[in-house]
N, CA, C and O atoms as CSV, one atom per row, in Angstrom:
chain,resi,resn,atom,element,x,y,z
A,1,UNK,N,N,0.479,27.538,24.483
A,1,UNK,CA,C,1.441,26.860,25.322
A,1,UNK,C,C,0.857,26.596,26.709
A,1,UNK,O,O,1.202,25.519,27.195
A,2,UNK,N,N,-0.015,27.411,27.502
A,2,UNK,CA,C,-0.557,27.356,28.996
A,2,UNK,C,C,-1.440,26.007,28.555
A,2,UNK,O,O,-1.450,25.059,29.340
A,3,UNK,N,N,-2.201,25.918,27.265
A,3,UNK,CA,C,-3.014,24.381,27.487
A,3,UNK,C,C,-2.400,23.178,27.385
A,3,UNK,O,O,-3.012,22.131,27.598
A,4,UNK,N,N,-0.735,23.229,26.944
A,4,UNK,CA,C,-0.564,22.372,27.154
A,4,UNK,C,C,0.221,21.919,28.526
A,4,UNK,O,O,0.450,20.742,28.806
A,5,UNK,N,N,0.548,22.902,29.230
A,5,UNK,CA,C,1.222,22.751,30.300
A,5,UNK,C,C,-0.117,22.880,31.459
A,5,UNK,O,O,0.170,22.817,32.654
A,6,UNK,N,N,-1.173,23.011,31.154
A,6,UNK,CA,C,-2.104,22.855,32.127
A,6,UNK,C,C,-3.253,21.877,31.868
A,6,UNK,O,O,-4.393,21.903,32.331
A,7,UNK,N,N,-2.570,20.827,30.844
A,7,UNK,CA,C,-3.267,19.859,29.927
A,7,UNK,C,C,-4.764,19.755,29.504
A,7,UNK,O,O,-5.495,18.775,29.359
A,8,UNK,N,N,-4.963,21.010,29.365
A,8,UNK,CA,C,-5.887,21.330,28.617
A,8,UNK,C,C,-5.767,20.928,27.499
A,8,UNK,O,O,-6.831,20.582,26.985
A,9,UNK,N,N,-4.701,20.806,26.766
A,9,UNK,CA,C,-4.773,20.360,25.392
A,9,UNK,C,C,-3.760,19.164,26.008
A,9,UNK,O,O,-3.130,19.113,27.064
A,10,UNK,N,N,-3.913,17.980,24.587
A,10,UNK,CA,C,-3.398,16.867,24.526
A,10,UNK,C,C,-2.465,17.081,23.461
A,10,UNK,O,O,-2.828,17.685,22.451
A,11,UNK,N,N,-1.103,16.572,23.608
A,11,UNK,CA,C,0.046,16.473,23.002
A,11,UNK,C,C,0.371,15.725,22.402
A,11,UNK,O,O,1.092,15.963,21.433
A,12,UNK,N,N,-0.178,14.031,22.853
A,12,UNK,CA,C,0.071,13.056,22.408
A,12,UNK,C,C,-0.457,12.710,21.211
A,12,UNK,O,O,0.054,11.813,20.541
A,13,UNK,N,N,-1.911,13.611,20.675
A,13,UNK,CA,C,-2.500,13.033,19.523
A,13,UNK,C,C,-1.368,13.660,18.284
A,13,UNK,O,O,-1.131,13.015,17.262
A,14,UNK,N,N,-0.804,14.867,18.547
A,14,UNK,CA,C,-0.288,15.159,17.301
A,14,UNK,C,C,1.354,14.593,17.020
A,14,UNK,O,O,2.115,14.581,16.052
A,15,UNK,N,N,1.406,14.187,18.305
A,15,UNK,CA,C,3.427,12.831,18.101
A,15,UNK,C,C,3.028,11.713,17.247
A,15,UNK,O,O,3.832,11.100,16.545
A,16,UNK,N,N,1.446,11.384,17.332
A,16,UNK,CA,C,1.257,9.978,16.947
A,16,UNK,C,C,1.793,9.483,15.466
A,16,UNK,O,O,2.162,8.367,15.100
A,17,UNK,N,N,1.680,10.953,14.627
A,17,UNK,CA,C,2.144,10.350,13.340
A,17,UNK,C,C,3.483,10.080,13.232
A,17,UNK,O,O,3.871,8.953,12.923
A,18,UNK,N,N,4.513,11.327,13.535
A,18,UNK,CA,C,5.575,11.213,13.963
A,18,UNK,C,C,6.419,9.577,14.492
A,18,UNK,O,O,7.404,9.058,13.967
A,19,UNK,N,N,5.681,9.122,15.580
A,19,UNK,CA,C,5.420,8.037,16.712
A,19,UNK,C,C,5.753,6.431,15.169
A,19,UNK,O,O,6.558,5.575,14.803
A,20,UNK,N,N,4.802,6.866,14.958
A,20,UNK,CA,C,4.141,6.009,13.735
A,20,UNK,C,C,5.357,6.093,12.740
A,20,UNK,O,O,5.945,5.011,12.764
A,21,UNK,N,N,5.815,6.780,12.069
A,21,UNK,CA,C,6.841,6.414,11.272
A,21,UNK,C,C,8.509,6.071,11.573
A,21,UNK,O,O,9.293,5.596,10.751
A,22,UNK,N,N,8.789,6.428,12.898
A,22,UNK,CA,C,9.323,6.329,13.532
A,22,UNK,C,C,9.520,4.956,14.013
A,22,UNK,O,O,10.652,4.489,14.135
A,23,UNK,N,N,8.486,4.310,14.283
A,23,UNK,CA,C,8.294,2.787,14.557
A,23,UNK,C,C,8.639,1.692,13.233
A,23,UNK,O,O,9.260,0.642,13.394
A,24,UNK,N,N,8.102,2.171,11.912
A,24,UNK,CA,C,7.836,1.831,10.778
A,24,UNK,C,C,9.699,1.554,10.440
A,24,UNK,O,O,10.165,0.428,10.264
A,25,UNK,N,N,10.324,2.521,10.419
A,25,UNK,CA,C,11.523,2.960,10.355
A,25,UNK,C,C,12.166,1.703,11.163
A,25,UNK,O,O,12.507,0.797,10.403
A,26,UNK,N,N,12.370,1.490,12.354
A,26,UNK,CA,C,12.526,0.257,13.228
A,26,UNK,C,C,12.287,-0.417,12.767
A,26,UNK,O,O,13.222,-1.142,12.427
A,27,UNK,N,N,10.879,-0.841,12.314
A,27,UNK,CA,C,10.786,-2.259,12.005
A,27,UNK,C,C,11.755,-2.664,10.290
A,27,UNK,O,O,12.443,-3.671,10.124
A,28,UNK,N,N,11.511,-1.519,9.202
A,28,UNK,CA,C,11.999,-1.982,8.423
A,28,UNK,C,C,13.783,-2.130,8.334
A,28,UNK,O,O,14.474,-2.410,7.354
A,29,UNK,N,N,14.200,-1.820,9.779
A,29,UNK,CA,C,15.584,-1.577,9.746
A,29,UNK,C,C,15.811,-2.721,10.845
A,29,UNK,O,O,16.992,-2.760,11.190
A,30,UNK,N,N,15.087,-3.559,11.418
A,30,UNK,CA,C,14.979,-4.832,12.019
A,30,UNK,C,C,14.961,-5.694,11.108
A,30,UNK,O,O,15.808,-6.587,11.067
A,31,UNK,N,N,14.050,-5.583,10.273
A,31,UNK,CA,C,13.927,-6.865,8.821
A,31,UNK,C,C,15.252,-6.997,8.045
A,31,UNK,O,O,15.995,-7.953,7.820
A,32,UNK,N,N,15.276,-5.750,7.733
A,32,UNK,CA,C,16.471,-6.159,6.621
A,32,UNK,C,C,17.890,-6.661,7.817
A,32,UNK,O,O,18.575,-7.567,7.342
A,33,UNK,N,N,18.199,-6.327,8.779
A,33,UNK,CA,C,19.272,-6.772,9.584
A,33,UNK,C,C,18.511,-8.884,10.002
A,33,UNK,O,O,19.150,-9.910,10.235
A,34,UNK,N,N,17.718,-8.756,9.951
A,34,UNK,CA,C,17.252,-10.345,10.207
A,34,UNK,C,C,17.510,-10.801,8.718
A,34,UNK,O,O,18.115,-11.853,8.509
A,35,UNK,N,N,17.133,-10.151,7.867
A,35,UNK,CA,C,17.690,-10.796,6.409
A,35,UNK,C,C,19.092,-11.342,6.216
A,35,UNK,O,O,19.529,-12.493,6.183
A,36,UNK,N,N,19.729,-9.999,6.083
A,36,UNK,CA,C,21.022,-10.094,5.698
A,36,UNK,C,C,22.029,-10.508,6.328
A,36,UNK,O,O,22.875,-11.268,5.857
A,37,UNK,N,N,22.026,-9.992,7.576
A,37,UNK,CA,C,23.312,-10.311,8.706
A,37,UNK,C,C,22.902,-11.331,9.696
A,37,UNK,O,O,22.288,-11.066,10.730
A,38,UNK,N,N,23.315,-12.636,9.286
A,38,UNK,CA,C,23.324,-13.727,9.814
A,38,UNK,C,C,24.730,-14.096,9.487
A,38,UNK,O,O,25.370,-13.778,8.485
A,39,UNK,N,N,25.143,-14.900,10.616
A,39,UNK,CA,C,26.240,-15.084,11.189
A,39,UNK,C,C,27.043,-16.348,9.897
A,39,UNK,O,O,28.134,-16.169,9.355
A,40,UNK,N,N,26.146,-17.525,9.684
A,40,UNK,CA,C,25.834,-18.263,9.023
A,40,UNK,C,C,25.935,-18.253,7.575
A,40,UNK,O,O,26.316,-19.148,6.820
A,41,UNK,N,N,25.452,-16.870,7.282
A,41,UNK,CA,C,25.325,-16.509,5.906
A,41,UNK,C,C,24.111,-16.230,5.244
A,41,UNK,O,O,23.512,-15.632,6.138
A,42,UNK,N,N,23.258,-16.265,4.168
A,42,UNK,CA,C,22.245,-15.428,3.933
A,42,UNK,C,C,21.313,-16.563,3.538
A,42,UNK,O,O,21.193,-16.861,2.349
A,43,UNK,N,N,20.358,-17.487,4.914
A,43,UNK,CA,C,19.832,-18.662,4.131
A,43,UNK,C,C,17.977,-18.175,3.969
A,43,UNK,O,O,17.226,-17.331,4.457
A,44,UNK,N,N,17.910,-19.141,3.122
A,44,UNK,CA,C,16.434,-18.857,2.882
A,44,UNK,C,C,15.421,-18.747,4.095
A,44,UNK,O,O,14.279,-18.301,3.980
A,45,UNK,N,N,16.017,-19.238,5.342
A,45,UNK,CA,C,14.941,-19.217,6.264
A,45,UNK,C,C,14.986,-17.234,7.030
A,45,UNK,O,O,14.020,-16.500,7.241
A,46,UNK,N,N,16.501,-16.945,7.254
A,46,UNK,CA,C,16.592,-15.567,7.616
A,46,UNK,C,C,16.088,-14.748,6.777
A,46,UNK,O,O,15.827,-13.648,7.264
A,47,UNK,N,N,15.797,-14.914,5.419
A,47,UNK,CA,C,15.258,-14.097,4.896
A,47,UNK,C,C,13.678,-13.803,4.724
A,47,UNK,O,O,13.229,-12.681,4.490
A,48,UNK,N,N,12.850,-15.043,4.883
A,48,UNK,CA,C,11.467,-15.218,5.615
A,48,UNK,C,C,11.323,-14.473,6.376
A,48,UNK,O,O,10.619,-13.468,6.276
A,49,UNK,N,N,12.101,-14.888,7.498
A,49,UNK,CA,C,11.960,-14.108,8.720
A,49,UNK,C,C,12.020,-12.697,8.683
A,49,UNK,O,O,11.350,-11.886,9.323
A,50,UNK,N,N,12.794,-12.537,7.957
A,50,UNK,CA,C,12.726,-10.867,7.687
A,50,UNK,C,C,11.586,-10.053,7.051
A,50,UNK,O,O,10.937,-9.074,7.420
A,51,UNK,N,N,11.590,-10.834,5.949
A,51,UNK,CA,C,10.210,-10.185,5.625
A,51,UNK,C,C,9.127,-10.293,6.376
A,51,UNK,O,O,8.298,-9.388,6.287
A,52,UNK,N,N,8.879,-11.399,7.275
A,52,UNK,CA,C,7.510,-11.268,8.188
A,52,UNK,C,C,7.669,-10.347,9.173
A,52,UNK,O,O,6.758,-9.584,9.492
A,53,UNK,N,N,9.270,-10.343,9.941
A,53,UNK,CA,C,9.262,-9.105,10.618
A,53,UNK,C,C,8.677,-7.721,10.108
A,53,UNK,O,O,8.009,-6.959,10.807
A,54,UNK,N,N,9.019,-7.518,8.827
A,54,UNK,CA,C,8.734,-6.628,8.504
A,54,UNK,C,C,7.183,-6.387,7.525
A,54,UNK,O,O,6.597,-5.404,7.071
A,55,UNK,N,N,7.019,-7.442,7.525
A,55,UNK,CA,C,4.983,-6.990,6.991
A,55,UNK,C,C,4.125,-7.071,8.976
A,55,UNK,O,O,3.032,-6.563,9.227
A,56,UNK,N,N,4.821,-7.661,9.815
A,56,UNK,CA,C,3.932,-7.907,10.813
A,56,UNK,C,C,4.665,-6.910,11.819
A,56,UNK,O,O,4.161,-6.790,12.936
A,57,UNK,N,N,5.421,-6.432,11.616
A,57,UNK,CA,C,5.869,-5.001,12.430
A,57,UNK,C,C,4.498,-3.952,11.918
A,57,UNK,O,O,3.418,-3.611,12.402
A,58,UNK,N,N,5.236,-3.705,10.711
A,58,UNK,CA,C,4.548,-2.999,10.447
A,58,UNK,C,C,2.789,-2.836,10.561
A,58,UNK,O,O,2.228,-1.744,10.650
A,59,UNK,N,N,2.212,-3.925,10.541
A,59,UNK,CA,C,0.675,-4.534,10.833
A,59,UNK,C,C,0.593,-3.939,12.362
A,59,UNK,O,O,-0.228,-3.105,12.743
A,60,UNK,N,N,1.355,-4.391,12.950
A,60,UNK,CA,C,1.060,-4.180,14.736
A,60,UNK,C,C,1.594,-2.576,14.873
A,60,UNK,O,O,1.258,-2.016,15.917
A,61,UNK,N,N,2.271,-1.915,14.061
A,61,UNK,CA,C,2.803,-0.442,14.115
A,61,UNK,C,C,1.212,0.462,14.157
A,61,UNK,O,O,0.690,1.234,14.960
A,62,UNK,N,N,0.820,-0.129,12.818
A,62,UNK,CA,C,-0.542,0.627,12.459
A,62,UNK,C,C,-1.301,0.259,13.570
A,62,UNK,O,O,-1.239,1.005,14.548
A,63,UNK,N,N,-1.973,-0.690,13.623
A,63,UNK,CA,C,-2.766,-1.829,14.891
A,63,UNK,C,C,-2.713,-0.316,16.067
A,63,UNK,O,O,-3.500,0.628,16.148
A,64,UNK,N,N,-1.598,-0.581,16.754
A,64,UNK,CA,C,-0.907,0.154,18.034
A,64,UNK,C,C,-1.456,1.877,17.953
A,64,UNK,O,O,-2.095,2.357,18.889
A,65,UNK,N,N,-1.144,2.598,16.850
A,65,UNK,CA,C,-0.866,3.426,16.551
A,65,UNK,C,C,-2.650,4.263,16.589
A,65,UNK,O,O,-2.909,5.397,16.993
A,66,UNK,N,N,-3.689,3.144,15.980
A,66,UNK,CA,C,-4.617,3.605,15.096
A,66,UNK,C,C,-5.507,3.374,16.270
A,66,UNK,O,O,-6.657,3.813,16.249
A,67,UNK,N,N,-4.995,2.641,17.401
A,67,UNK,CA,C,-6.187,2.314,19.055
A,67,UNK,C,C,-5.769,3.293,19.918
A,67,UNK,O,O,-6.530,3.648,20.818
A,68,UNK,N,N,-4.050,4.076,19.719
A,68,UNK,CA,C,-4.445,5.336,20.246
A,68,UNK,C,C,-4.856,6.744,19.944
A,68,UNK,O,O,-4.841,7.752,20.651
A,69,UNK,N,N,-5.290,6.510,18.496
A,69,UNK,CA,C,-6.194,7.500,18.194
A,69,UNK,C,C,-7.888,7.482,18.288
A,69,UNK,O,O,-8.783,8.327,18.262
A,70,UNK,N,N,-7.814,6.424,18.377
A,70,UNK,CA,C,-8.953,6.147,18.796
A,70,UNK,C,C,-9.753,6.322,20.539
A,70,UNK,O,O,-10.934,6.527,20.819
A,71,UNK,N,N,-8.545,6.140,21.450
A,71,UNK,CA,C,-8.446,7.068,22.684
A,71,UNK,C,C,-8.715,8.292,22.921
A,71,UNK,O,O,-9.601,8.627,23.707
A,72,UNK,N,N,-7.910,9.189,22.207
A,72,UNK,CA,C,-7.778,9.980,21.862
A,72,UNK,C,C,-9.390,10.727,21.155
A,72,UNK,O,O,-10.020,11.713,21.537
A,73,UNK,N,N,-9.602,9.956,20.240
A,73,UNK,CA,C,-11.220,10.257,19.758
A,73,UNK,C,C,-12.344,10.585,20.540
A,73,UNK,O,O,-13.198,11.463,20.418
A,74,UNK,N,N,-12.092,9.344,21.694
A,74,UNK,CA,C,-13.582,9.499,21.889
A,74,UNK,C,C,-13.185,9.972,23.412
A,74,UNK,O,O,-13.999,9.561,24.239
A,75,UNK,N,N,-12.344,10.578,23.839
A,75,UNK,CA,C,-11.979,11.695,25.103
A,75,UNK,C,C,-12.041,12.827,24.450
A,75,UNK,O,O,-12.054,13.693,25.325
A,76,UNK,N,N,-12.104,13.500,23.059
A,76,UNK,CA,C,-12.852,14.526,22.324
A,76,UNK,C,C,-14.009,14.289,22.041
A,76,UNK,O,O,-14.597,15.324,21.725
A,77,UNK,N,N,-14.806,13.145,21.992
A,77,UNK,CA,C,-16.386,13.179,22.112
A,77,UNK,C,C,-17.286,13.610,23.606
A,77,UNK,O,O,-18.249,14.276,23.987
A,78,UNK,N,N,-16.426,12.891,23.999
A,78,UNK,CA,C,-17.165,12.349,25.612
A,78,UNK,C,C,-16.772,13.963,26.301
A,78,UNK,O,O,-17.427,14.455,27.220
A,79,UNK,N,N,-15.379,14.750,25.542
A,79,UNK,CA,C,-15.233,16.035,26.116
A,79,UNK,C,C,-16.453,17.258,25.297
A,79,UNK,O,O,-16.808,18.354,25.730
A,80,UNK,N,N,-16.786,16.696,24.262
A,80,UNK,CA,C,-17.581,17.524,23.592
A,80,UNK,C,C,-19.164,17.259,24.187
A,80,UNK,O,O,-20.004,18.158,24.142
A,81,UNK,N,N,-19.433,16.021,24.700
A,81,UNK,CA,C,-20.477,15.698,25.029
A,81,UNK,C,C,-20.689,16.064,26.421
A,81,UNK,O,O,-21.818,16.067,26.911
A,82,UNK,N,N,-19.451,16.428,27.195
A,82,UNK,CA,C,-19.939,17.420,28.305
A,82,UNK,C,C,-20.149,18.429,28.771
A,82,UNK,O,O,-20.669,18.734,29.844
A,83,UNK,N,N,-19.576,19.251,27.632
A,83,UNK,CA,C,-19.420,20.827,27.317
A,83,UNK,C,C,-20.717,21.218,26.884
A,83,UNK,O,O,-20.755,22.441,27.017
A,84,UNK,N,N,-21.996,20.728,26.354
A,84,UNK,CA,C,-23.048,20.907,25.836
A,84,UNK,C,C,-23.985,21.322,26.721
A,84,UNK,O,O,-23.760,20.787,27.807
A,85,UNK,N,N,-24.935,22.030,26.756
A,85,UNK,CA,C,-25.324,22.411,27.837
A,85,UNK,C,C,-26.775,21.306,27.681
A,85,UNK,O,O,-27.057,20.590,26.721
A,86,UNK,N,N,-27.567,21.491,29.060
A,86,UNK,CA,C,-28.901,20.418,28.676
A,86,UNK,C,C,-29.834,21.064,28.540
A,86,UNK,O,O,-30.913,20.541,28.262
């Protein structure tokens, strides 16, 4: 608990999955509301739309998700690479 309150340790890498389905969840609960609930009624174009919301949510969920682990990565390299002695 002291490393993370003296941020010695990082917190954020282990929310990310969490973070990540959590988002996933949103998006597929954005799609199907762009599908179905149109005011109009249920036309072929709202339902497009829904599904792209929901393959390109999800695309940019991962996208988002997978560049801050990758942050995350290499501030454990660059921390490992200074800890080494010469």
């Amino acid at each position: 608990m002291k490393d993370v309150l003296y941020f010695n340790s990082m917190l954020t890498p282990k929310m990310i999955t969490f973070i990540y389905w959590l988002l996933l969840l949103l998006v597929l609960f954005n799609g199907v509301v762009r599908m179905f609930a149109t005011f109009q009624g249920i036309t072929f174009t709202s339902f497009i739309m829904g599904l792209l919301t929901i393959i390109g949510g999800a695309i940019a969920a991962r996208i988002t998700c997978e560049l801050l682990i990758v942050l995350f990565k290499i501030h454990d390299n660059v921390k490992t690479l200074a800890s080494r002695p010469e």
